[in-house]
C-alpha positions as CSV (number, residue, x, y, z in Angstrom):
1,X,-60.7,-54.3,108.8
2,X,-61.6,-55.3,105.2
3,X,-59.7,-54.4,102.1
4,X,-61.7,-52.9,99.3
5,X,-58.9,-51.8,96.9
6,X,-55.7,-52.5,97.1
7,X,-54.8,-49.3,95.5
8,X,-55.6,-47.1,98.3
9,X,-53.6,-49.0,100.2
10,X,-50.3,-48.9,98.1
11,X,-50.6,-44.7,97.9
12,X,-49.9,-45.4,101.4
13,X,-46.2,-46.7,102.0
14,X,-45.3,-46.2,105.0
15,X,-49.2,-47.1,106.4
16,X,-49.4,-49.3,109.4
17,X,-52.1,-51.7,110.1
18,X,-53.4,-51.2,113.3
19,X,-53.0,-54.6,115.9
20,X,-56.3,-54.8,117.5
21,X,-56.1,-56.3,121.3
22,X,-57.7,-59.6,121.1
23,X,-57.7,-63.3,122.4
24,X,-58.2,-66.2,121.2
25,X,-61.1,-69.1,122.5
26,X,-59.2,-72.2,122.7
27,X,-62.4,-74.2,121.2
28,X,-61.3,-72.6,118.0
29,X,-57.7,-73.9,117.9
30,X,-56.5,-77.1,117.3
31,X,-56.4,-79.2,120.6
32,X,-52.8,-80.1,121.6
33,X,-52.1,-83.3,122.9
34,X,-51.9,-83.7,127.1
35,X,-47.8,-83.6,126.9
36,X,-48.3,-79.8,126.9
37,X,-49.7,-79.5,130.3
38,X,-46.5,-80.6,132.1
39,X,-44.3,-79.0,129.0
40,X,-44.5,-75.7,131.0
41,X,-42.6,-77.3,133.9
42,X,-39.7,-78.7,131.7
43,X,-39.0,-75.3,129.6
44,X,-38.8,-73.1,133.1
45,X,-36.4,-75.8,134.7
46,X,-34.1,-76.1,131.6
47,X,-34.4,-72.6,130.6
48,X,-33.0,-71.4,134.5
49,X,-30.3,-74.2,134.1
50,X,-29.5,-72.9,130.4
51,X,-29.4,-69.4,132.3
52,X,-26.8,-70.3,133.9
53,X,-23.5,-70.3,131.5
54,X,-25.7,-68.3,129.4
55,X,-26.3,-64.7,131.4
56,X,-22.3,-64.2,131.1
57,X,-22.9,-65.0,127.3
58,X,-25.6,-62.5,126.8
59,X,-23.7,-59.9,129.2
60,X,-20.9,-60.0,126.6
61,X,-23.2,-59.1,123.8
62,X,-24.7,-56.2,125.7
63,X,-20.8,-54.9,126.0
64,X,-20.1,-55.7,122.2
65,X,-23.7,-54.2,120.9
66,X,-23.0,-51.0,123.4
67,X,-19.6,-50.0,122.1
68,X,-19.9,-50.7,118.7
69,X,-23.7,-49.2,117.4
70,X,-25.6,-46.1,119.3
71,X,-28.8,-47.5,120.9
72,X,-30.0,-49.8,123.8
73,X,-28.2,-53.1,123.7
74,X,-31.3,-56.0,124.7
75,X,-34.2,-55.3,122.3
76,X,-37.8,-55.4,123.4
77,X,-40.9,-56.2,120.9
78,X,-44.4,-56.8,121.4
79,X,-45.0,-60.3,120.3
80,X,-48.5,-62.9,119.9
81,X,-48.4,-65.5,122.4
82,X,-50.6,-68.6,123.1
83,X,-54.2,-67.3,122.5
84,X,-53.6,-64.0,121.2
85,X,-51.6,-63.0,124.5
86,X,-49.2,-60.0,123.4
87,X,-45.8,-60.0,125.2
88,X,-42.9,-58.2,125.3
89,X,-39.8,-60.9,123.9
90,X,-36.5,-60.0,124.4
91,X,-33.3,-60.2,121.8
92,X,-29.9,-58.6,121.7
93,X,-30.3,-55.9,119.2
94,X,-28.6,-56.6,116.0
95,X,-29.8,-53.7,113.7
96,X,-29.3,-49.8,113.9
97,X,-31.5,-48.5,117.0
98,X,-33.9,-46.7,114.1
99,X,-34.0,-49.3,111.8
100,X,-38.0,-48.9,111.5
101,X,-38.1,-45.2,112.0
102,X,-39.0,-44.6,108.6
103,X,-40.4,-47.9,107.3
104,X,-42.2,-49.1,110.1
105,X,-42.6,-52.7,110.7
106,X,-40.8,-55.1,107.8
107,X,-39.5,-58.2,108.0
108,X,-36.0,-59.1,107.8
109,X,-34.4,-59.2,104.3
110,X,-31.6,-61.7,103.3
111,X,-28.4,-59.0,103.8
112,X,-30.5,-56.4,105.4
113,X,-28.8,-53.5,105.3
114,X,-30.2,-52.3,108.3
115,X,-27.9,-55.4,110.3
116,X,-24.7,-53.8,112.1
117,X,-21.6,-55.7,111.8
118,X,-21.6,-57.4,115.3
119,X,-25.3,-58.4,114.3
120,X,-24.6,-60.4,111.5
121,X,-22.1,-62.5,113.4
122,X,-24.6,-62.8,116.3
123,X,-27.6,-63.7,113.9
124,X,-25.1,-66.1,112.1
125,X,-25.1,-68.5,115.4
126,X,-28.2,-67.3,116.6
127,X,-27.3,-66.0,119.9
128,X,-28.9,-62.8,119.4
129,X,-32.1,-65.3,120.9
130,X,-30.5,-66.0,124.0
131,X,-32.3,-63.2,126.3
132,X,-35.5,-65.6,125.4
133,X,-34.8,-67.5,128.0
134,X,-35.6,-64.9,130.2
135,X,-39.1,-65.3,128.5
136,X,-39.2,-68.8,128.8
137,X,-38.5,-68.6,132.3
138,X,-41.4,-66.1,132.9
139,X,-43.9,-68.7,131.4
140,X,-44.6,-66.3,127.9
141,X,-42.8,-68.6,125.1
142,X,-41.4,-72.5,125.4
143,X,-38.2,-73.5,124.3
144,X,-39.7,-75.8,121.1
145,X,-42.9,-74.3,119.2
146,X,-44.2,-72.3,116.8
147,X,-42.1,-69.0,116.9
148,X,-44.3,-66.0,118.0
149,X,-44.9,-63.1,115.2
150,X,-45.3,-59.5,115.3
151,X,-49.4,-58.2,116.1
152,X,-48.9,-56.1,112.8
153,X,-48.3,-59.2,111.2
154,X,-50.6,-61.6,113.0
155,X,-53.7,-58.9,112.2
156,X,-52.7,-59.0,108.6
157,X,-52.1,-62.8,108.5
158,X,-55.0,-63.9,110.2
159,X,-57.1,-62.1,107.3
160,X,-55.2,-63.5,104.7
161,X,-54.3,-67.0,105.4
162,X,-57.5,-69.8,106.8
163,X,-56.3,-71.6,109.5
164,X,-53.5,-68.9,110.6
165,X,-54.5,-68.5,114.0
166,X,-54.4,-72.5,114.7
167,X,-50.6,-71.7,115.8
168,X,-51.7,-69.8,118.6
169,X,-53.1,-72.9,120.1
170,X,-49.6,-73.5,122.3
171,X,-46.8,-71.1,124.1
172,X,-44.4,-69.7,121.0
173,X,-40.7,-71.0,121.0
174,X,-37.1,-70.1,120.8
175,X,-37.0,-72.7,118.0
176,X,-39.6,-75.4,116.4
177,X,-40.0,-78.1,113.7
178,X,-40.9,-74.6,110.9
179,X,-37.2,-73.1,111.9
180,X,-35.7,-75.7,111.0
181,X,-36.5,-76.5,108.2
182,X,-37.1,-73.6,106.5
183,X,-35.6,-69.9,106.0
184,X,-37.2,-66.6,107.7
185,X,-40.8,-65.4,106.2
186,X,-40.5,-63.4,102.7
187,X,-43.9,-63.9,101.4
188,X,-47.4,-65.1,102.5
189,X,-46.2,-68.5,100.4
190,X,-43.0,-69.0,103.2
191,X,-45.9,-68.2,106.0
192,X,-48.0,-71.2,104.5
193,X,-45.4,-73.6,104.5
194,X,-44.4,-72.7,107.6
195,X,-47.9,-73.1,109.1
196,X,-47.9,-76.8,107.6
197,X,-45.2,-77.4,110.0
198,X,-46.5,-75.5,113.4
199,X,-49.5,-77.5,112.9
200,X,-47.5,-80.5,112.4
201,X,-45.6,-80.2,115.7
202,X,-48.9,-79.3,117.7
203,X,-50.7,-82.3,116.6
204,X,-47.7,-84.6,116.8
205,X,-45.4,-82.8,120.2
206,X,-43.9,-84.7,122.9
207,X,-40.7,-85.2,124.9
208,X,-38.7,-87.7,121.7
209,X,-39.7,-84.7,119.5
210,X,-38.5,-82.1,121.5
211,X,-35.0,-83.4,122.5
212,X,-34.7,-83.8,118.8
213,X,-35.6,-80.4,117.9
214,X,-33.5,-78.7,120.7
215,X,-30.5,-81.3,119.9
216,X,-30.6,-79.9,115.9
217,X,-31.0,-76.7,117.3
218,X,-27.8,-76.7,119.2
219,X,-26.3,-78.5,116.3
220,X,-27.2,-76.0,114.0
221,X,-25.7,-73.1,115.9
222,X,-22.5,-74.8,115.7
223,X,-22.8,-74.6,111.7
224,X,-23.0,-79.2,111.3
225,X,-24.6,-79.4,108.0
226,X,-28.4,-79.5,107.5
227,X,-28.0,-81.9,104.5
228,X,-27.2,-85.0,106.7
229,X,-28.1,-83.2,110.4
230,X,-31.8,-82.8,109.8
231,X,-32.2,-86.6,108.2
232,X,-30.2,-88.6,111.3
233,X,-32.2,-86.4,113.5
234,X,-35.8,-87.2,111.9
235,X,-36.5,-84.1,111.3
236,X,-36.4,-83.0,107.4
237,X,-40.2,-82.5,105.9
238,X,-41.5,-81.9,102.8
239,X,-44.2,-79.3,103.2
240,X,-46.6,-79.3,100.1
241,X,-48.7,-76.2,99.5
242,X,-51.8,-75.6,97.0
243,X,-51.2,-73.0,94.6
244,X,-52.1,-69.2,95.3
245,X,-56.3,-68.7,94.5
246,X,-56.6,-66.3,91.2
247,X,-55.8,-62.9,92.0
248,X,-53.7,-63.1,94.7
249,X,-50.2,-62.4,94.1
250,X,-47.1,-64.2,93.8
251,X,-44.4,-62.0,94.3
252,X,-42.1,-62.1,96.7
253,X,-43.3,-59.4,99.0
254,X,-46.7,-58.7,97.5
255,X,-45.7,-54.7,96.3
256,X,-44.7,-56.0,92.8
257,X,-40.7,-55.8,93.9
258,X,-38.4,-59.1,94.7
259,X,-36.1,-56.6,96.7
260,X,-38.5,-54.5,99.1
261,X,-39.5,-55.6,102.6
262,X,-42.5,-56.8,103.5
263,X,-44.3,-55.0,105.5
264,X,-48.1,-55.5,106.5
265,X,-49.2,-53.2,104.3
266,X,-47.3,-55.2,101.4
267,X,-49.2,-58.0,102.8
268,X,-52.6,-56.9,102.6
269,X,-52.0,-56.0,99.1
270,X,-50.2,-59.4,98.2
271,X,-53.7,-60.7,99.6
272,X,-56.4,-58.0,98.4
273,X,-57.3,-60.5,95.8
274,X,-58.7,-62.9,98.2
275,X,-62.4,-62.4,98.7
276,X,-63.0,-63.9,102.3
277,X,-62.3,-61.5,104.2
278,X,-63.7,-60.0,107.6
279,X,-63.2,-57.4,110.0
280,X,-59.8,-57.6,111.1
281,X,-60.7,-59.5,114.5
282,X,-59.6,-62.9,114.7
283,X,-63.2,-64.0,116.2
284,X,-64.3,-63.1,112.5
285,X,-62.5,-65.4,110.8
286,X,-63.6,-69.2,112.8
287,X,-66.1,-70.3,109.5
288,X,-62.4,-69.9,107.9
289,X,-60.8,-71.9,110.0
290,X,-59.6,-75.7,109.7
291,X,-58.6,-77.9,112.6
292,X,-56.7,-80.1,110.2
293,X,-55.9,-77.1,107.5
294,X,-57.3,-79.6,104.8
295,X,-56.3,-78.1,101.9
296,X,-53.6,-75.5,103.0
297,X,-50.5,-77.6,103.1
298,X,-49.8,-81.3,103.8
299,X,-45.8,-82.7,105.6
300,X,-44.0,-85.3,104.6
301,X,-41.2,-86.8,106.1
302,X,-38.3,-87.1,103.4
């Protein structure tokens, strides 16, 4: 799908961008290093030993979720996995049970109204991700790696950003190297910098990273300080990003408002002023690509 005027688009709100069925050709990703092969073995055996104080956890949830907000209590969304793969990845439900009825899909604001009170507790430590073990265990995400994003999203991304679809190369995670260190996606901007980072981890992945990653992780749930936690760990970056081309926007959701969601459709028109643009499928978009995203973000450790 190509954008032509970002007008039409905005008289629109509520418009949805369609998520095209696709895959991805693994020539057109960056290679990941050997490591991930056996990786797959490791994240099933520690996610079904995880599983195991964790499935009275997440049982607890359902019970608090169910008496306390109308609406089924473990949430199912369609998500991108490795190649393009779409998924169904499961989370305990933290907002109201409509909370897209009339928007449709948005990302997650900072104090989203739409977040019932047992939800803001569970996002707080992060257990609302705990059903993901169940995907881990099924083989559709890892436990470290590039965390896996809507198809509305993806569809809209992969136009908008050269070298998006590089993060596809591995199995999503529960957490990775992008989590982190930086907050949840408000702009294309906090999708660059967190692309600098996926990329990082696929090129540079193995086990001393990973125990590192889930160790800060499991830190971080228990609130110890990012200031210090991230440094002893090795694992604060500075991500570096060029500035936005002329005629693409700046704001923080692409619609002209610091305070509305972003939605794909906000998206598009945050990124109608870039002219490379294709058809909407990802196969369209490999002259854009860049195996080492020269140019789109460089990491520093700090």
């Amino acid at each position: 799908m190509s954008v032509t005027n970002s007008s039409t688009i905005a008289r629109k709100p509520h418009h949805t961008v369609a998520a095209p069925a696709w895959r991805v050709p693994a020539a057109d990703l960056l290679r990941p290093p050997a490591y991930f092969r056996w990786k797959v073995i490791l994240d099933r055996t520690l996610a079904a030993l995880l599983l195991a104080p964790g499935l009275p956890m997440i049982a607890l949830m359902v019970l608090l979720v169910r008496l306390t907000s109308r609406g089924p209590s473990i949430f199912r969304q369609v998500r991108v996995g490795q190649r393009g793969r779409k998924f169904k990845m499961y989370k305990i439900r933290t907002m109201r049970h409509d909370a897209e009825a009339a928007s449709g899909p948005v990302w997650t604001q900072a104090r989203d109204p739409r977040i019932t009170l047992v939800g803001r507790v569970l996002r707080k430590f992060h257990l609302d991700e705990l059903p993901q073990l169940l995907n881990v265990l099924k083989g559709e995400m890892s436990l470290i790696g590039p965390r896996p994003e809507r198809p509305e999203f993806v569809h809209v991304l992969a136009e908008a950003i050269p070298g998006y679809l590089n993060r596809l190369a591995v199995p999503p995670g529960v957490t990775g190297l992008a989590q982190v260190n930086l907050p949840p996606d408000t702009d294309l901007d906090s999708v660059r910098r967190k692309l600098a980072l996926d990329c990082e981890y696929i090129r540079r992945a193995g086990p001393w990273l990973d125990i590192r990653l889930f160790s800060g992780t499991l830190l971080r749930i228990f609130k110890v300080p990012e200031r210090w936690l991230l440094p002893v760990l090795g694992l604060r970056r500075k991500v570096t990003i060029p500035a936005i081309p002329e005629g693409v926007s700046s704001g923080e959701n692409g619609n002209g408002s610091d305070h509305a969601p972003a939605t794909p459709t906000s998206v598009l028109i945050q990124a109608a002023g870039d002219p490379a643009k294709g058809d909407g499928d990802p196969s369209s978009h490999r002259h854009r690509r860049s195996k080492h995203l020269r140019g789109y973000g460089s990491v520093k450790p700090r």
